[in-house]
C-alpha positions as CSV (number, residue, x, y, z in Angstrom):
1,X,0.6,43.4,16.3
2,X,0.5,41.0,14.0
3,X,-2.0,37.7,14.5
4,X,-1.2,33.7,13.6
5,X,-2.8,30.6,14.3
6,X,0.4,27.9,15.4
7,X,-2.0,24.8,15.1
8,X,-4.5,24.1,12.7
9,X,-5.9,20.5,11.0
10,X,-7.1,19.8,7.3
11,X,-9.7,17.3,6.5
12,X,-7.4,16.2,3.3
13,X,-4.7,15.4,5.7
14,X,-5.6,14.5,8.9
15,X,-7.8,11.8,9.9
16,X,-9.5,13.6,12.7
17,X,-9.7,17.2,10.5
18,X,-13.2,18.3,9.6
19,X,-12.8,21.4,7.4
20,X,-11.1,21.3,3.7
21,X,-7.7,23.5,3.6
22,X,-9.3,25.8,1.4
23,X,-12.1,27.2,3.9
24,X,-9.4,28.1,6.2
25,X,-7.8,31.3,5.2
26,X,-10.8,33.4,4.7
27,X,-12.5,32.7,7.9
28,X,-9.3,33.5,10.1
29,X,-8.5,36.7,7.6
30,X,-12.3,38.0,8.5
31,X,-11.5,37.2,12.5
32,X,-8.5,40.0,12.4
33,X,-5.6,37.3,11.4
34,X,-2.6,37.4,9.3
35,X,-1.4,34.4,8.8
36,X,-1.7,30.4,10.0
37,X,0.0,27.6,10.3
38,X,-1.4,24.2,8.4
39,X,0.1,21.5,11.1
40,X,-1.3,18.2,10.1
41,X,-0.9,14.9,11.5
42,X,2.3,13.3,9.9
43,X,3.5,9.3,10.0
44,X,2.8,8.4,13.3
45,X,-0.2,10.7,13.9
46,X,-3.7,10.6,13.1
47,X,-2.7,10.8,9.4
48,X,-5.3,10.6,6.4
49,X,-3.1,9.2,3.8
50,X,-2.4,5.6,3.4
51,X,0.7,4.7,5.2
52,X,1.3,2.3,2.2
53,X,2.1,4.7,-0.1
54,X,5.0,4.7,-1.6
55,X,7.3,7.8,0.1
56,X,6.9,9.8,-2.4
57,X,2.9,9.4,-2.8
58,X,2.7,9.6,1.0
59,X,4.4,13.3,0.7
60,X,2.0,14.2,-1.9
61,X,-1.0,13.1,-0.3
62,X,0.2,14.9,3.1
63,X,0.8,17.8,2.0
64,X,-3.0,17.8,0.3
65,X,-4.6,20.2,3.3
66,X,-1.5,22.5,3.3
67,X,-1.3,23.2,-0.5
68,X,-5.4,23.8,-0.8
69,X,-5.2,26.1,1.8
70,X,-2.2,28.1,0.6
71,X,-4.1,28.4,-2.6
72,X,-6.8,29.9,-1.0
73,X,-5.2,32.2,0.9
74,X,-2.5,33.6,-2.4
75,X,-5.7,34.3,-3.8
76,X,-6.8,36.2,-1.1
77,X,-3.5,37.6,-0.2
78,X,-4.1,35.8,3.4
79,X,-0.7,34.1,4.5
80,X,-0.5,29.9,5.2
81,X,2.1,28.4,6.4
82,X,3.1,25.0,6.3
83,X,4.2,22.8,9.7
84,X,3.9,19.3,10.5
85,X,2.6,17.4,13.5
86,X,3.8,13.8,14.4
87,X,3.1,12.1,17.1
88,X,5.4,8.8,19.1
89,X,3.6,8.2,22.3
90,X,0.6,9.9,22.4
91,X,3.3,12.9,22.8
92,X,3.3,15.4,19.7
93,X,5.6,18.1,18.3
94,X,5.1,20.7,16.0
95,X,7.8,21.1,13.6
96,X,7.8,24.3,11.9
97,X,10.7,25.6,9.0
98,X,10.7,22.3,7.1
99,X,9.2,21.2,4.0
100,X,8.5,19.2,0.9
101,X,12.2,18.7,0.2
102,X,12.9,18.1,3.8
103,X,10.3,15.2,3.7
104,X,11.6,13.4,0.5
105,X,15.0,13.6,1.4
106,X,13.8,11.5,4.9
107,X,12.2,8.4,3.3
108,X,13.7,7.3,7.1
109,X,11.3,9.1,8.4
110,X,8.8,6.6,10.0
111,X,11.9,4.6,11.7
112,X,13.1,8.1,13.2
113,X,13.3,8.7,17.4
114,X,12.0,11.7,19.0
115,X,15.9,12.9,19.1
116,X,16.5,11.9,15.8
117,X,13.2,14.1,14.6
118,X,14.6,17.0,16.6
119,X,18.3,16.3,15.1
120,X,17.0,16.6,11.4
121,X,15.0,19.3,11.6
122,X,17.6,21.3,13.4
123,X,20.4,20.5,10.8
124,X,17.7,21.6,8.5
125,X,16.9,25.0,10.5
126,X,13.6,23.7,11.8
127,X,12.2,24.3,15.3
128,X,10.5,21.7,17.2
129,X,7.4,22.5,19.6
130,X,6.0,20.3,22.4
131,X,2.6,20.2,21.5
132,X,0.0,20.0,24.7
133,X,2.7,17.8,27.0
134,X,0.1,17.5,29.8
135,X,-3.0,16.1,27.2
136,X,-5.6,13.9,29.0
137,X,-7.7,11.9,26.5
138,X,-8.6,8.2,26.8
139,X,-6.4,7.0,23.5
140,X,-2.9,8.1,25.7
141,X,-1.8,5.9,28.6
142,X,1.2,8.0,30.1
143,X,2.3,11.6,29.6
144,X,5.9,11.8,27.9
145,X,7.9,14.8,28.6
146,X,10.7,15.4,26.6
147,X,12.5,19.0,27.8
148,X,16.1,18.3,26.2
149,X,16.7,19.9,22.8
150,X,13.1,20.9,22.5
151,X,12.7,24.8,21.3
152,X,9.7,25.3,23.5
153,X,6.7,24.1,24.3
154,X,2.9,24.9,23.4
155,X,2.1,26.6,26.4
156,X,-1.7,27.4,25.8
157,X,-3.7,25.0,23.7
158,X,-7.5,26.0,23.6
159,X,-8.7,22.6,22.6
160,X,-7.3,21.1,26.0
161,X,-8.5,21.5,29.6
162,X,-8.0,24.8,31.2
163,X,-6.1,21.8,33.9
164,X,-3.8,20.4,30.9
165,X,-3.0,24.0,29.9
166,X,-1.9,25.2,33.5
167,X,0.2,21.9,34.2
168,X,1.9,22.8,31.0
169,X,2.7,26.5,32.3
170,X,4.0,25.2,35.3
171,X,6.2,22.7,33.2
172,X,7.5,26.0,31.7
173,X,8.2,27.6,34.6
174,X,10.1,24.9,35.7
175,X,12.4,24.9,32.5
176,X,12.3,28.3,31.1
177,X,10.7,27.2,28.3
178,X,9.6,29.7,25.6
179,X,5.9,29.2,24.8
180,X,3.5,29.5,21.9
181,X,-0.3,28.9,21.8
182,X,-2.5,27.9,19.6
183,X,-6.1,26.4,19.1
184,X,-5.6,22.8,17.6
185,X,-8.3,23.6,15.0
186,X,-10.2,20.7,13.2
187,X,-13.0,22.1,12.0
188,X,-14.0,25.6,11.1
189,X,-17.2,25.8,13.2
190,X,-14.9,25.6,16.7
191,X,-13.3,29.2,15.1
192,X,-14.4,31.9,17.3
193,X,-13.4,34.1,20.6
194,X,-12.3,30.9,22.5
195,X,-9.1,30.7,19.8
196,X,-5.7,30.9,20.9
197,X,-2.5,31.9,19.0
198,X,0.5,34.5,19.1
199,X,1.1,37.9,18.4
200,X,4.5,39.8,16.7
201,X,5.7,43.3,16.6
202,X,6.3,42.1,13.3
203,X,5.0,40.2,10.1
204,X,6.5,36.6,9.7
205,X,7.3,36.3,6.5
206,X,8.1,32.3,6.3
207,X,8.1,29.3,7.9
208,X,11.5,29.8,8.2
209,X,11.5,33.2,9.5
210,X,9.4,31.8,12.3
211,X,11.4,28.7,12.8
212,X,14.3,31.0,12.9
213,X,12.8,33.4,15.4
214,X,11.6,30.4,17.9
215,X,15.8,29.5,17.6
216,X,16.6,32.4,18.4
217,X,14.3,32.8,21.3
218,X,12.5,35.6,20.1
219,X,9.4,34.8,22.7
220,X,5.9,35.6,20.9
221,X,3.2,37.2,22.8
222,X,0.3,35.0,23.1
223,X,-3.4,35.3,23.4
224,X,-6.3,33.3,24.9
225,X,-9.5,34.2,26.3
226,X,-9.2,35.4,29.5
227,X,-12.4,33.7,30.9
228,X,-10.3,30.2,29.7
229,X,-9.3,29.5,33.0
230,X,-11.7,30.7,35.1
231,X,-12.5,28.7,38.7
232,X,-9.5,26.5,37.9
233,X,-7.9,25.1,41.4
234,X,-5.4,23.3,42.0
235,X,-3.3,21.6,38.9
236,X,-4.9,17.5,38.6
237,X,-2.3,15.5,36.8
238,X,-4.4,11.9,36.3
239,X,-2.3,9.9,34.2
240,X,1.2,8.7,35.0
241,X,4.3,10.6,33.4
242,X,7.8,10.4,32.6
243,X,10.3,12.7,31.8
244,X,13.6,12.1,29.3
245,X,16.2,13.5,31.1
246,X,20.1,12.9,30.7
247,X,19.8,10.8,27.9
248,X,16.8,8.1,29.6
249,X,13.3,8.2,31.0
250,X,12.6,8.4,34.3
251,X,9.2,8.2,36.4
252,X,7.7,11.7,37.1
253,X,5.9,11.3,40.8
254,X,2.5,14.0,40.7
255,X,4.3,15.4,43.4
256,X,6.8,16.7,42.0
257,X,4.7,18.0,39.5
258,X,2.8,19.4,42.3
259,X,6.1,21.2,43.5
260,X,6.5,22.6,40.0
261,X,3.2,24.4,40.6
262,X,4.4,25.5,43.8
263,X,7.9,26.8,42.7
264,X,5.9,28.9,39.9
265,X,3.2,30.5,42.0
266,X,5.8,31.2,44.7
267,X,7.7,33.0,41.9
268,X,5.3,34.9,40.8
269,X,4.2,36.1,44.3
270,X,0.6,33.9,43.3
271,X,-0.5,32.5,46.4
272,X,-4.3,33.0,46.7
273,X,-4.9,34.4,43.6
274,X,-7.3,33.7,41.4
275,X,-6.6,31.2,38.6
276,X,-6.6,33.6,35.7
277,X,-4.7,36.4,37.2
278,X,-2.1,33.6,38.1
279,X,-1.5,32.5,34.7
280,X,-1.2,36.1,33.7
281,X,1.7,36.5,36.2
282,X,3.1,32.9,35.0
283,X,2.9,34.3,31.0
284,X,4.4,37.5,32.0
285,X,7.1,35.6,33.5
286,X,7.6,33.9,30.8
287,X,8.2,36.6,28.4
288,X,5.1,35.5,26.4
């Protein structure tokens, strides 16, 4: 099987990144990978570069962490990827299968809506990923789901709660969702056995061979340390939520997230069992 990291932060890029693009690639080809992807905050994220830069510039600058790192790794023969995180609400997407060209051709870009983001990069051949939709962190105010047109959601992110992560399963449950993991990577010294990320029968060749495959539905494996979830209870959903649905946002009531929960561990015959063993039955489910 072959190994990626899906979510991974450049000091040169994003605000909050800790590690320069260049480190990258050999630590994750020493841990047993083949391949990441560079995702770093874009416009409306927790961007480095100035967003008074002319377009243009602003590319440049953005694309600082990526292009370090995929130096690094072609002289290493490690592959990196490029994607893109952007952020509206305190809701994020990882967009994967668009690039350079895509971004200078979209000096729109900081005036777009989530659907128009997920319009463009599908008439591009892009795939877009809910990032962490159940995040709890003191800078977001509400929790935004946005199921329609999405091509999945990230089902296990290491650098949230084991609670965030299981909401999120049970939010996939709910819709079918394909899911992909990953470990939100900042800074190289949080590398290690707590990582998350997916697994292939085959290599990816591109970031367009994986935004194709995520199109097509071709559901990665994923993996996570087991111990991730042990002792969790019952799912703890804090902050309000909405959910976009027919074309508008509605309220999301905790307790019908709470039936969500209850719909998945029914389906999965997971009454009583321990928290980790559920959420191997939920990812099995889920064809991940």
């Amino acid at each position: 099987m072959y190994r990626y990291e899906t979510h991974l932060h450049t000091v040169e890029s994003s605000a909050c990144g800790a590690t320069p693009g260049r480190e990258y690639p050999v630590i994750f080809r020493d841990r047993g990978y083949d391949g990441i992807f560079i995702t770093d905050h874009f416009f409306h994220g927790n961007t480095r570069p100035s967003r008074d830069l002319p377009w243009p510039d602003y590319v440049d600058a953005y694309m600082k962490g990526y292009e370090e790192a995929k130096k690094a790794g072609d002289a290493i023969g490690f592959k990196v990827f490029f994607g893109i995180e952007e952020n509206f609400d305190g809701d994020e997407y990882l967009l994967y299968g668009v690039g350079r060209e895509f971004l200078l051709a979209h000096p729109e870009i900081p005036h777009w809506t989530r659907r128009q983001m997920i319009r463009l990069v599908h008439e591009a051949g892009g795939a877009v990923i809910q990032a962490h939709p159940f995040r709890d962190r003191d800078y977001i105010t509400k929790i935004h789901l946005f199921p329609e047109d999405v091509d999945g959601i990230e089902g296990i992110n290491t650098a949230n709660s084991a609670n965030d992560n299981l909401a999120a399963l049970y939010y996939a449950m709910q819709y079918g969702f394909l899911i992909q993991a990953g470990s939100d990577t900042h800074n190289k010294n949080r590398i290690g056995d707590g990582n998350g990320g997916i697994l292939y029968e085959t290599a990816i060749r591109s970031p367009e061979d994986y935004a194709d495959r995520l199109l097509r539905g071709e559901r990665p494996r994923i993996f996570y340390p087991e111990s991730f979830f042990e002792g969790m209870d019952r799912v703890h959903v804090e902050l309000p939520a909405e959910i976009f649905l027919d074309g508008s946002w509605r309220e999301l009531p905790h307790e019908e997230i709470q039936e969500w929960a209850a719909s998945a561990e029914a389906a999965v015959d997971g009454a009583g069992l321990r928290s980790e063993e559920l959420v191997k039955r939920i990812i099995a489910r889920l064809g991940a």
